[in-house]
Structures are given as C-alpha cells and as structure tokens.
C-alpha positions as CSV (number, residue, x, y, z in Angstrom):
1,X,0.0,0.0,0.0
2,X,1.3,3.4,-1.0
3,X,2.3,5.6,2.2
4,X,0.2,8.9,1.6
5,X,1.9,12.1,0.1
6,X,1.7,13.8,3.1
7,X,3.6,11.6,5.0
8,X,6.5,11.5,2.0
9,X,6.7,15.3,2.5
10,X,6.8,15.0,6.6
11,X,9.9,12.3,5.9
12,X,11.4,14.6,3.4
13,X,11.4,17.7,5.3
14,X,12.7,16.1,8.8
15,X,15.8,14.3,6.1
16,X,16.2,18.5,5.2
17,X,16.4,19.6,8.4
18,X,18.8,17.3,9.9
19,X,20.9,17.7,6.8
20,X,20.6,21.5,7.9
21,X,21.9,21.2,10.9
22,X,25.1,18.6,10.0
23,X,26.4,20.5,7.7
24,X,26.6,23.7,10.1
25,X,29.2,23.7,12.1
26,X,27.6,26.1,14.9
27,X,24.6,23.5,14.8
28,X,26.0,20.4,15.1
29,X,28.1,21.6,18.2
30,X,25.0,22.9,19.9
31,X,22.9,19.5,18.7
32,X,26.3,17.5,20.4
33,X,25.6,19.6,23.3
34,X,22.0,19.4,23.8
35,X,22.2,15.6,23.5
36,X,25.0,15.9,26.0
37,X,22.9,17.3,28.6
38,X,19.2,15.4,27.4
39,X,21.9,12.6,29.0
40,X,22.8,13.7,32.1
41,X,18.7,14.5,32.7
42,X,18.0,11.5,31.9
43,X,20.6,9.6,33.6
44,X,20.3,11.4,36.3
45,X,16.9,10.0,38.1
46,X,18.8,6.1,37.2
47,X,20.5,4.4,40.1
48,X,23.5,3.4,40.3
49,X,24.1,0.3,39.0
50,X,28.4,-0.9,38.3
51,X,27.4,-3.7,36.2
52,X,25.5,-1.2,34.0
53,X,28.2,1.8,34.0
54,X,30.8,-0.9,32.5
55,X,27.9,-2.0,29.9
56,X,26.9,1.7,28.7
57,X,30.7,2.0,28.1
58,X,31.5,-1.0,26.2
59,X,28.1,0.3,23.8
60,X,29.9,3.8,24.1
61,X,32.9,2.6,23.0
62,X,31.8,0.0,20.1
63,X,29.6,2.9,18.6
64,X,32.4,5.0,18.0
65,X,34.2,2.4,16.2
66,X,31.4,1.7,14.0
67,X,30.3,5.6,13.2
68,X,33.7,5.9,12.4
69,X,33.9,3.8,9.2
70,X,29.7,5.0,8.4
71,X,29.3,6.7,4.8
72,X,26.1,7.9,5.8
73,X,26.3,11.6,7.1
74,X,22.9,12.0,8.4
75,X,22.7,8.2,9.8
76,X,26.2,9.5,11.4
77,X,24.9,13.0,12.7
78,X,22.1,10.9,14.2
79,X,24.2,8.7,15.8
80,X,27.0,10.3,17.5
81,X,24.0,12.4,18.9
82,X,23.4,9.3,20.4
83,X,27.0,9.3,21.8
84,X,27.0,12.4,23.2
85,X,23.5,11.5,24.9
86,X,25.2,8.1,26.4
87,X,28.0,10.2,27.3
88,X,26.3,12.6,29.5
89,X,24.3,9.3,31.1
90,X,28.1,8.5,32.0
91,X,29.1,11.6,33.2
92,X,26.6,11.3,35.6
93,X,27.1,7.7,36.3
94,X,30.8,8.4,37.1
95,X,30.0,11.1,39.5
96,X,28.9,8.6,41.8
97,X,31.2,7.2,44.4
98,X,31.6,3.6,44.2
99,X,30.1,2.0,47.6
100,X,33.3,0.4,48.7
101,X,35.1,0.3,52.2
102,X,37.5,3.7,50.1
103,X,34.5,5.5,50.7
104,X,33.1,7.0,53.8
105,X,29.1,6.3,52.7
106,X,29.9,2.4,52.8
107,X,29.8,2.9,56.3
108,X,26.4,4.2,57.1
109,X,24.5,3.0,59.8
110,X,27.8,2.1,61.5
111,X,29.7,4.3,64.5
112,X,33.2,5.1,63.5
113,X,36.1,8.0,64.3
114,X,36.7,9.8,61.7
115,X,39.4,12.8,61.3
116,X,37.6,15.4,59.2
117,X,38.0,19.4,58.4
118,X,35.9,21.9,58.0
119,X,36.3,22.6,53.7
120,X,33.4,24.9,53.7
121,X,32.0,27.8,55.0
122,X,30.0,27.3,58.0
123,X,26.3,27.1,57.7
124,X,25.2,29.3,61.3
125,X,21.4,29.1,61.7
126,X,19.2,30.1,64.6
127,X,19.4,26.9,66.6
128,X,22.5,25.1,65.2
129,X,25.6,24.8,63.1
130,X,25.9,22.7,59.9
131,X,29.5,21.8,58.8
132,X,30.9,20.0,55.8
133,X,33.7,18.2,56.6
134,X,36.6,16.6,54.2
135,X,37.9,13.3,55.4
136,X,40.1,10.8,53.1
137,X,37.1,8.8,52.4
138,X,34.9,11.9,51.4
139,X,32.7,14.3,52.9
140,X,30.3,14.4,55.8
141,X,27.5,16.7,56.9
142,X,27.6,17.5,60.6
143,X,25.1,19.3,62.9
144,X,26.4,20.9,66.1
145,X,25.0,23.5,68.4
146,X,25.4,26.9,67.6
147,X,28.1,27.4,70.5
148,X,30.8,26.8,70.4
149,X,31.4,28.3,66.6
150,X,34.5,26.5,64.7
151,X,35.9,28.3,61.4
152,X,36.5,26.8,58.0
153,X,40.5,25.0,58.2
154,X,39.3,23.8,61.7
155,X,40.5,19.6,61.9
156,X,38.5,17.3,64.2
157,X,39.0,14.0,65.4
158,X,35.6,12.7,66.3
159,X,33.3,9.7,66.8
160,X,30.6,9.4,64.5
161,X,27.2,8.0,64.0
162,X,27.0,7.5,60.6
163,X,23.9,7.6,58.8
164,X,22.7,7.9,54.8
165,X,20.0,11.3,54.1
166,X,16.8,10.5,54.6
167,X,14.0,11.1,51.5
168,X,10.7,12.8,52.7
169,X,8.2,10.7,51.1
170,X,6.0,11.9,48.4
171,X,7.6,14.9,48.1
172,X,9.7,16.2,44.8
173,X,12.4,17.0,47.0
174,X,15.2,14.7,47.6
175,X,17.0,15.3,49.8
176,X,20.0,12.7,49.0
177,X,20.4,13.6,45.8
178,X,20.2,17.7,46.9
179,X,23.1,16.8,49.1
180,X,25.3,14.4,46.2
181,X,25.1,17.6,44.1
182,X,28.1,18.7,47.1
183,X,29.9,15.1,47.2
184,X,27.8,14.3,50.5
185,X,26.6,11.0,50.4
186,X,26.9,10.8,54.7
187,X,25.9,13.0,58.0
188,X,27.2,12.8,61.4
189,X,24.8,12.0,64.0
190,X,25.5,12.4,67.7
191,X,29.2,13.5,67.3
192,X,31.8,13.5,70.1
193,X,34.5,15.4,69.6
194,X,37.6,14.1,70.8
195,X,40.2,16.6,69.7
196,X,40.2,20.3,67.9
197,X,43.3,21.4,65.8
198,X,42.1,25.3,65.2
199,X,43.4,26.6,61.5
200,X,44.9,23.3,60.1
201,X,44.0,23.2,56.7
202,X,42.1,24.7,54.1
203,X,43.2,27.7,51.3
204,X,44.8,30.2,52.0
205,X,43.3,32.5,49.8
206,X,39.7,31.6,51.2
207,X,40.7,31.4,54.8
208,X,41.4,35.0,54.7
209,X,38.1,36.2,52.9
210,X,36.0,34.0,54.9
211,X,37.7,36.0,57.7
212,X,37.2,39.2,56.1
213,X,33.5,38.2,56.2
214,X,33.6,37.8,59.0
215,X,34.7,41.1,60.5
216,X,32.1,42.4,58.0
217,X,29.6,40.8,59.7
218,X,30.1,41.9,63.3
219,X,30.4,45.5,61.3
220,X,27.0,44.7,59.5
221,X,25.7,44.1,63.2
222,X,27.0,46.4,64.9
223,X,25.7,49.4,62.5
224,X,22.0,48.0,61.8
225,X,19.6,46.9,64.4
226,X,17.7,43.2,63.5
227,X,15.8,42.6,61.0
228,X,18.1,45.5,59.3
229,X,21.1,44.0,59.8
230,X,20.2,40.8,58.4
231,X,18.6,42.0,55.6
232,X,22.0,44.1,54.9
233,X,24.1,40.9,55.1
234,X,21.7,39.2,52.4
235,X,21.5,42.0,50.1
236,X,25.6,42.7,50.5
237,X,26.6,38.1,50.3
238,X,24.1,36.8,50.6
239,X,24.0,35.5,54.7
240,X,19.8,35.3,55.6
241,X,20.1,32.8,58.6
242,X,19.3,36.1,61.0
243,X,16.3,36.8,59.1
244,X,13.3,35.8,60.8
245,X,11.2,33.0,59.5
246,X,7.7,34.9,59.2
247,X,9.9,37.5,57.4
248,X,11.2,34.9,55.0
249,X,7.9,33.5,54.3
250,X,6.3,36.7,53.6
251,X,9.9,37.6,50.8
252,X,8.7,34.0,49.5
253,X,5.1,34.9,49.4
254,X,5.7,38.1,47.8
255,X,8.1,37.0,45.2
256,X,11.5,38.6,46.2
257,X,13.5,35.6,48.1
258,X,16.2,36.3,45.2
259,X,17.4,39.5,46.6
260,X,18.6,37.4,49.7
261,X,20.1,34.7,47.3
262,X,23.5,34.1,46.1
263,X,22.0,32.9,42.7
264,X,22.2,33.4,39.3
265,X,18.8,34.7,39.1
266,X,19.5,37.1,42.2
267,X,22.6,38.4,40.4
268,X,21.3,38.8,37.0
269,X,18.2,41.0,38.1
270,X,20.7,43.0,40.2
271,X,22.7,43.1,37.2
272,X,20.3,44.0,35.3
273,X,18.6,47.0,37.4
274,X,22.5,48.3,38.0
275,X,23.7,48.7,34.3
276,X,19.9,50.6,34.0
277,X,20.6,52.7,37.2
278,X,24.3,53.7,35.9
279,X,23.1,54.5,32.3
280,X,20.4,56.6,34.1
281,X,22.8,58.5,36.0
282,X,24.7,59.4,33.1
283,X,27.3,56.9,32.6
284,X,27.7,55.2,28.6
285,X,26.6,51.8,27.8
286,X,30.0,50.5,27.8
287,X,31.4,52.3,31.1
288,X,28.4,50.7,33.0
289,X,29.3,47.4,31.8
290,X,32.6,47.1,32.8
291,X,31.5,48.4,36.4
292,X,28.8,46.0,36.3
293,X,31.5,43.0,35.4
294,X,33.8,44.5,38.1
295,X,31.0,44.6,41.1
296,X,29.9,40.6,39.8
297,X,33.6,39.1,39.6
298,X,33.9,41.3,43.8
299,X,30.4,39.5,44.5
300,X,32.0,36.5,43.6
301,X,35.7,36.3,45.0
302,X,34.4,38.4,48.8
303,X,31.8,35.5,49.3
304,X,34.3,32.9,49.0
305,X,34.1,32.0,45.4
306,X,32.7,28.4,46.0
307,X,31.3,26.5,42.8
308,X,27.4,27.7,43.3
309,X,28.6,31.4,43.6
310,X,31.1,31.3,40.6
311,X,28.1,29.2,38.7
312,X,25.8,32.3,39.8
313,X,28.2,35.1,38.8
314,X,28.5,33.3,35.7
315,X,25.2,33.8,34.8
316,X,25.1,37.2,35.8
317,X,27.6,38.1,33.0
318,X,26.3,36.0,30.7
319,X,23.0,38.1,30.6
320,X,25.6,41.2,30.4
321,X,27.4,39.8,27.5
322,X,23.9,39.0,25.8
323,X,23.0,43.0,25.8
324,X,26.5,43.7,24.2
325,X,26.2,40.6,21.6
326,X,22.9,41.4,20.9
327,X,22.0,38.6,18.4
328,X,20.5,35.6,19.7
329,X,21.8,32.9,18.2
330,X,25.3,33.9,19.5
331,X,24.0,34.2,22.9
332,X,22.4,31.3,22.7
333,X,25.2,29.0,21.7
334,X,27.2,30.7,24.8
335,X,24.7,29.4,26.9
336,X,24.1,26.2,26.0
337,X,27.9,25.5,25.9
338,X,27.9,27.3,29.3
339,X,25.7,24.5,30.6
340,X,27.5,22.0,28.9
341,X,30.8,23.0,30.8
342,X,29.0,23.5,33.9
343,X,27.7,20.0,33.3
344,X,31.1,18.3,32.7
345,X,32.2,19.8,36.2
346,X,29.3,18.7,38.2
347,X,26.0,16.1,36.4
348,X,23.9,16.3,39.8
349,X,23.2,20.5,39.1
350,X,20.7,20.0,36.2
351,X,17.8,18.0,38.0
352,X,19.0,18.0,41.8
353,X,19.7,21.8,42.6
354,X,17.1,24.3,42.2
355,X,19.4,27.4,42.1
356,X,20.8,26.1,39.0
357,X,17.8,25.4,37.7
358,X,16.2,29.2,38.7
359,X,19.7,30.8,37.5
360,X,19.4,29.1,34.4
361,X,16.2,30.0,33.3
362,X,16.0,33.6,34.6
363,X,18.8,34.1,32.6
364,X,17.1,32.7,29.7
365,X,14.4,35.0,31.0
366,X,16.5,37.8,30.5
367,X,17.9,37.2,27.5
368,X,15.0,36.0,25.1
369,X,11.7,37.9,26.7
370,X,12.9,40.5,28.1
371,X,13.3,42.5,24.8
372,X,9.7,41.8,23.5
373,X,8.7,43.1,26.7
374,X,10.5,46.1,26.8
375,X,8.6,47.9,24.2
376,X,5.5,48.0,26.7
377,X,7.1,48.2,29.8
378,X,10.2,49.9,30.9
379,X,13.7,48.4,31.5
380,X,13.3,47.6,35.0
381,X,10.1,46.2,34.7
382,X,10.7,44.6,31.4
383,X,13.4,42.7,33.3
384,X,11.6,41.7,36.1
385,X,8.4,40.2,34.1
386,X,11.0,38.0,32.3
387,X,12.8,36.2,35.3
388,X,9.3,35.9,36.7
389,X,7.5,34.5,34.0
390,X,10.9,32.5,32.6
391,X,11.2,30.5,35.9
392,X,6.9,30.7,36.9
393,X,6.1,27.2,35.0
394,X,9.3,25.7,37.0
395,X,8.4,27.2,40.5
396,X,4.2,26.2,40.2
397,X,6.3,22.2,39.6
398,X,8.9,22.3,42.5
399,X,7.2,24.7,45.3
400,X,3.5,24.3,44.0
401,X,3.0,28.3,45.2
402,X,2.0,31.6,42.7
403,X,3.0,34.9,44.0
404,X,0.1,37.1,42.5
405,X,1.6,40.3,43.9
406,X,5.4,39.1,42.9
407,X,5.3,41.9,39.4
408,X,4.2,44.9,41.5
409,X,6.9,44.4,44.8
410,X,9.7,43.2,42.6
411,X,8.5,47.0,40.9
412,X,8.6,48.8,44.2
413,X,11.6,47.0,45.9
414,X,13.7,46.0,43.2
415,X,14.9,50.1,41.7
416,X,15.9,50.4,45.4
417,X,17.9,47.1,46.0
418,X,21.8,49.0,43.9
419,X,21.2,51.8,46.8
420,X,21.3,49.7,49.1
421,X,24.1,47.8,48.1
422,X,25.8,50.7,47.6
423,X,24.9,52.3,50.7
424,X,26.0,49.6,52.7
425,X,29.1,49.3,51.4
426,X,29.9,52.4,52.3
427,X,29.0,52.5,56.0
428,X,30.7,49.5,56.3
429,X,33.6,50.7,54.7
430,X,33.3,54.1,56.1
431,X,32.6,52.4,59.5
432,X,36.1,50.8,59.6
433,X,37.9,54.0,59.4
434,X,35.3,56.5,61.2
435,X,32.8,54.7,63.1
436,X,30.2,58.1,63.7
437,X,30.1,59.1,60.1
438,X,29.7,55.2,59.4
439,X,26.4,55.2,61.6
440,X,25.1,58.4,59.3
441,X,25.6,56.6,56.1
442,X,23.7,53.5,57.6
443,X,20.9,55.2,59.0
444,X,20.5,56.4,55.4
445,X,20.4,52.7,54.6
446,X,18.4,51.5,57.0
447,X,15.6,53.9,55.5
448,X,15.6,52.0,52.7
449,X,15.8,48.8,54.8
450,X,12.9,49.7,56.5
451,X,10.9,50.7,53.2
452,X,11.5,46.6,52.0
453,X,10.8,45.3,55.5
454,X,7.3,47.2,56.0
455,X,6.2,46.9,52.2
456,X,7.2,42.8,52.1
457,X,5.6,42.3,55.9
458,X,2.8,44.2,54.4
459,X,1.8,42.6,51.2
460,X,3.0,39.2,52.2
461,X,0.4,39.5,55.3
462,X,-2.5,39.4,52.7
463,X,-4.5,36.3,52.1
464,X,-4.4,37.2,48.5
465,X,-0.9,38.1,48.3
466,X,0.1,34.2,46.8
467,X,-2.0,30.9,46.2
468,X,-0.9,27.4,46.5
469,X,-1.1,26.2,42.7
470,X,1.0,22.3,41.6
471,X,1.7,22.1,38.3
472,X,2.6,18.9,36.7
473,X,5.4,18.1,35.0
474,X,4.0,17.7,31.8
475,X,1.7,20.7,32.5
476,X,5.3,23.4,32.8
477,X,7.1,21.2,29.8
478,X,4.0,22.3,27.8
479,X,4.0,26.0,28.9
480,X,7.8,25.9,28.0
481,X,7.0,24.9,24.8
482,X,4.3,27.8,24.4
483,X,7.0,29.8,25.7
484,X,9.9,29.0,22.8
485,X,6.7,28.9,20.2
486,X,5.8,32.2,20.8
487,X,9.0,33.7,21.2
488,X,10.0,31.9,17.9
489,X,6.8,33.3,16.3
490,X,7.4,37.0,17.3
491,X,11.8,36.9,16.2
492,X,9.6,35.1,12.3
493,X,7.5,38.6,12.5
494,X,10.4,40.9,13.4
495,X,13.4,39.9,11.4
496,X,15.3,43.1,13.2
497,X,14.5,41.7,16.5
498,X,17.6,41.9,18.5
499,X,18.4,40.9,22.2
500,X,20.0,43.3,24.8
501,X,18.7,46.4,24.7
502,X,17.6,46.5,27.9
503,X,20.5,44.9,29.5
C-alpha cells in the first residue's frame, strides 16, 4: 500500500532539516551539546548500578568504532547524537562514588572515628551549626550546636554516628540527591568530639576572605539593628540565617526571596537594574558594563568564590554579555555551551539543585523575553516580568506556590535594592575608618531597609498576596513549549529583533 503524500513530505522535510543542521558547524556543536545534557537528565533519576556503567561504556565505546567507518552523514549525525546523549548518562554515572570500604558512605548506619575538616564555610542558623567536613574517604555533613562556633580549616577527630540522608516521602524533593550535588553522600549524627586542631588546613586565599567576612559581619551588626542587619548581610553576600522565619515566608510569598540569594537569578536581576541605574545617572553603555563585570567578579571572589557562587556570577555576566552581543543565536550558543561545561564539572546541578535550575532560566528569561517586553514596559520592569514568567512554570512544579503580587513588589523594591548595596558598602567601609560618620551613612540605609521590610511584611500579610497552585510536569514542559513557540513566532514577524537592549 502506498504511504500517503503527506507523509513523503513529513519524511522529506525532517531528512532536510537534519541535513541543515550537520552541515553547520555552529549546529552540530550545539545538537552534540543538547544531546549531552538530554543525557545527564535523563541519567540522572537512574541508580546506580556498576554492572550497567561498564555496559553503557563497552556500547559507548563499540559505537564510536562503527560511526567511524559510516558513509552515511545524516545516519552519522544521528548517531553520534546518540554518543553524546550516552555520554552525559556516564558523566553522571561516574560522579557517583563507588560503595566500597575507600569511601566513607559504605559505612552508614555504623559508628566510627573519623578525622575530618571543616572545607566549607560554616552554615550558622538560629538553633545550630551545619558543617561539611573533608575526610580521606569523602565528605560528611555535621550538625552541632550553635556554640561553640568552629571556622573553615578547623581539623576534628571525632566519633561518628553514621547515617545515609533521609527522603521525605512523596515529596519532589530529595534530599540525597540535593546533598550528592556537594559530594555528601553521609551526615554525622551524635558526634563526640575528641580533639580540635584550630586553622589546620584549608586555602589560604579563602581562609582569609572568609575571615574578612567575618569582620564584615560583626560591622554589619554592629551598625544595623535586627531585621536590618540581616537583611543588609543578604543584600551585601548573601547571609539570611538572621532573618526571621515569618519575614522569610512573607519575601517568598511576595516573590523577592532572590534579593537574599546568592543565585544566578539574584545576580542577573541586580545586574540588570544596576547597568539601567548607571546609564540613568549618566554613565555610557559600555562604562556601565565594565562596572557592572567588576562589582559581579567582587560578588563573587568576597563571598568565597565556591562552585554555586562562581556558577551564579557566571550567569550574571552572561545576561551582560547578551546585551552587548545582541543577536541571539550567539548568545544562545554561549549558553548552552555554558551549561554544557558547567555539566562536565558537576551532572547532579541540572535536576538536583534548584538554584541552578532558577539561575538558568531567569537568565534565559532575561535574555530572550525581556526584549519583547520592553517595548511596553520599561527596562526595570521589562526585566523583572522575564525572570518571573521564565522560571513561573518551573516554580508552580517544584514549590507548587503563585505569587500574585510578585510583578508589582519586585517593581517597588527591586529600583531600590543597587542603593542599598551601595549604601551599605559604604557604611561598612566608612565604619572601619570612622565609626560616627559610618552610623550616618547606615541610617540612610536603614531607611531604605525599612521601606522593603514594611512593604514585604505588608503585602505578604494578605491572604491574596500568593496561592498554592501544583503544576505537573508535563503541565510546565508544555508551557515551555508555548513559551519558545511564541518567542519563535514574534523573532519570524520581526526579522530586526535583536536581544539586549535592555541589559
């Protein structure tokens, strides 16, 4: 039976399109690199399994032979797509420590004395401490009381309770797998501590900026009055453990969390409203981006420069970059290859860490609606409306909550958020060499301070100010779909349309 014409012409024009994209150079990298990553997604809800790395490998590996010697380009395209894909499965795969006695998660449910330091900044929160610490076997997560504090580079020698995470059940967040994104595969329970070396290891480099931040801090404190002073600390690296909780709930509830986030979304918005505020003042486009690049790569290196911040500041300048490339296939090859490289460094970021995930696509946000918006809106607010409605179909999946009022406060608080930054840097600064004329600049500050606390305590104090809406996850991969379709439609329409305008 004869296959209808239709059908022909369906066959035809996928055999074109593929054909398209082998014989461009630009498309067949960003086709490798897609695949790449569809693997590493994919891969990355599969458990572990030894037998079947070895087996996805000896495939891997007998593929490439064979695609070698293949005449057929597009049967070859296809194919080492299909390498790349398996690849990124073993990417992930490989990131997984083998459950052996060389690691410390083979010993789980057991006690044993470890000798671990501290290789991360201390997590301080209102009723305990959470440290990571590096042993030879790997990491472990321990949970101490508050007092006594101990400082990144501290060494222990302690007796430990080992245990594996625990999943909440029925719940899309996993905690194991949130924790494996950091190499933690083990937490301390019930430690005894049987000896302290203070300042044994760590970096240099980092010891000393963590310590810098610290005397920052206790300056933070000492100039601002609580919840000021915590909100300060957030705004200026990100530190919110002082914040209280009803205050955080209501910055969640009102759609603003980010401005207390080391993220990339946090940093691109702030990026964002900063290059607008300089141009405003009268500086030229490219003045205010080099500031702009030189505040991010500050951001990054005073708050310690660990992988989620550099991942976050690298986002930042990508959506800076994107306003001075300003086509967007260019951009959007730098950020898939971005992803890519981010990818090759850590697999677990893609599906198990939500900050990537929120960086990621506010930046997209940024980058692709942002200009159709800006024609109706301003540049602030064109801004804003992007991130939002870029990373809405994602948060209605993962936290199941819609800020209604989240447009109008990001509007109202966001134009104010470089002051503050700026102000508080200078009182702190100020404060180190003049302590008096570092309290006048911080009163300034804490006007402003005052102006986000009232207006987020206010709005997120409304019933209507958020409702609790789940999306599936089919129901956000079809609005993303919508998303790219219209935002294809509209660049068809405008053939002029060019990104970063606005940025």
């Amino acid at each position: 039976m004869p296959r209808p014409f239709g059908a022909r012409n369906d066959k035809k024009s996928m055999k074109e399109g593929i054909e398209k994209i082998a014989e461009s150079k630009s498309r067949t990298f960003l086709a490798f690199c897609f695949s790449f990553i569809f693997g590493v997604g994919l891969f990355s809800f599969k458990e572990e399994n030894a037998a079947a790395f070895y087996l996805y490998i000896l495939i891997f590996v007998v593929l490439f032979f064979l695609i070698i010697f293949w005449s057929d380009k597009i049967k070859r395209f296809i194919f080492f797509c299909f390498l790349f894909f398996l690849l990124g499965g073993l990417r992930f795969l490989w990131s997984i420590p083998n459950n052996n006695p060389e690691n410390i998660r083979y010993y789980n449910g057991e006690s044993k004395e470890i000798t671990g330091w501290v290789s991360a900044e201390p997590e301080y929160q209102t009723s305990a401490a959470r440290y990571v610490l590096a042993t030879d076997l790997g990491k472990v997560l321990m949970t101490m009381p508050l007092q006594p504090q101990y400082e990144y580079g501290d060494e222990f020698i302690l007796q430990c309770s080992l245990q594996s995470p625990k999943d909440m059940i029925d719940s899309t967040f996993i905690y194991s797998r949130y924790l494996a994104r950091s190499g933690i595969y083990s937490l301390c329970a019930n430690p005894k501590i049987k000896s302290i070396i203070k300042d044994a290891r760590g970096n240099w480099f980092r010891k000393n900026i963590l310590r810098l931040k610290t005397k920052v801090n206790a300056q933070v404190e000492s100039l601002w009055p609580e919840p000021e002073a915590s909100l300060m600390a957030g705004l200026l690296y990100g530190a919110r453990s002082g914040l209280p909780k009803d205050l955080l709930d209501n910055f969640s509830r009102v759609g603003i969390t980010h401005i207390i986030a080391i993220s990339g979304y946090n940093i691109s918005i702030i990026a964002v409203v900063l290059m607008n505020v300089l141009i405003l003042i009268g500086f030229w486009r490219q003045q205010a981006f080099w500031i702009v690049l030189s505040v991010i790569f500050l951001f990054v290196v005073f708050t310690g420069a660990s992988a989620s911040v550099v991942r976050a500041g690298v986002m930042g300048i990508l959506v800076l970059v994107a306003g001075q490339l300003g086509r967007l296939s260019r951009v959007g090859n730098v950020l898939v290859s971005t992803a890519t490289v981010m990818l090759l460094f850590n697999p677990f970021v893609l599906i198990w860490d939500a900050g990537f995930q929120l960086s990621f696509l506010a930046t997209l946000g940024l980058v692709y609606l942002s200009p159709l918006l800006e024609k109706y809106y301003g540049q602030i607010l064109s801004a804003t409306l992007s991130a939002i409605i870029a990373t809405l179909p994602f948060i209605l999946f993962q936290f199941g909550r819609l800020s209604i009022v989240a447009p109008l406060v990001n509007v109202l608080v966001l134009w104010v958020i470089p002051w503050l930054m700026l102000f508080g840097f200078l009182a702190v600064m100020i404060g180190f060499l003049f302590f008096p004329l570092g309290q006048v600049v911080a009163w300034l500050a804490g006007l402003g301070l005052k102006y986000v606390i009232i207006l987020t305590n206010w709005f997120g104090s409304k019933s209507w100010a958020a409702v609790e809406i789940s999306l599936p996850w089919w129901g956000m991969i079809l609005l993303y779909i919508l998303m790219i379709w219209s935002i294809k439609k509209y660049e068809a329409k405008n053939k002029d349309f060019a990104i970063g305008q606005g940025v």
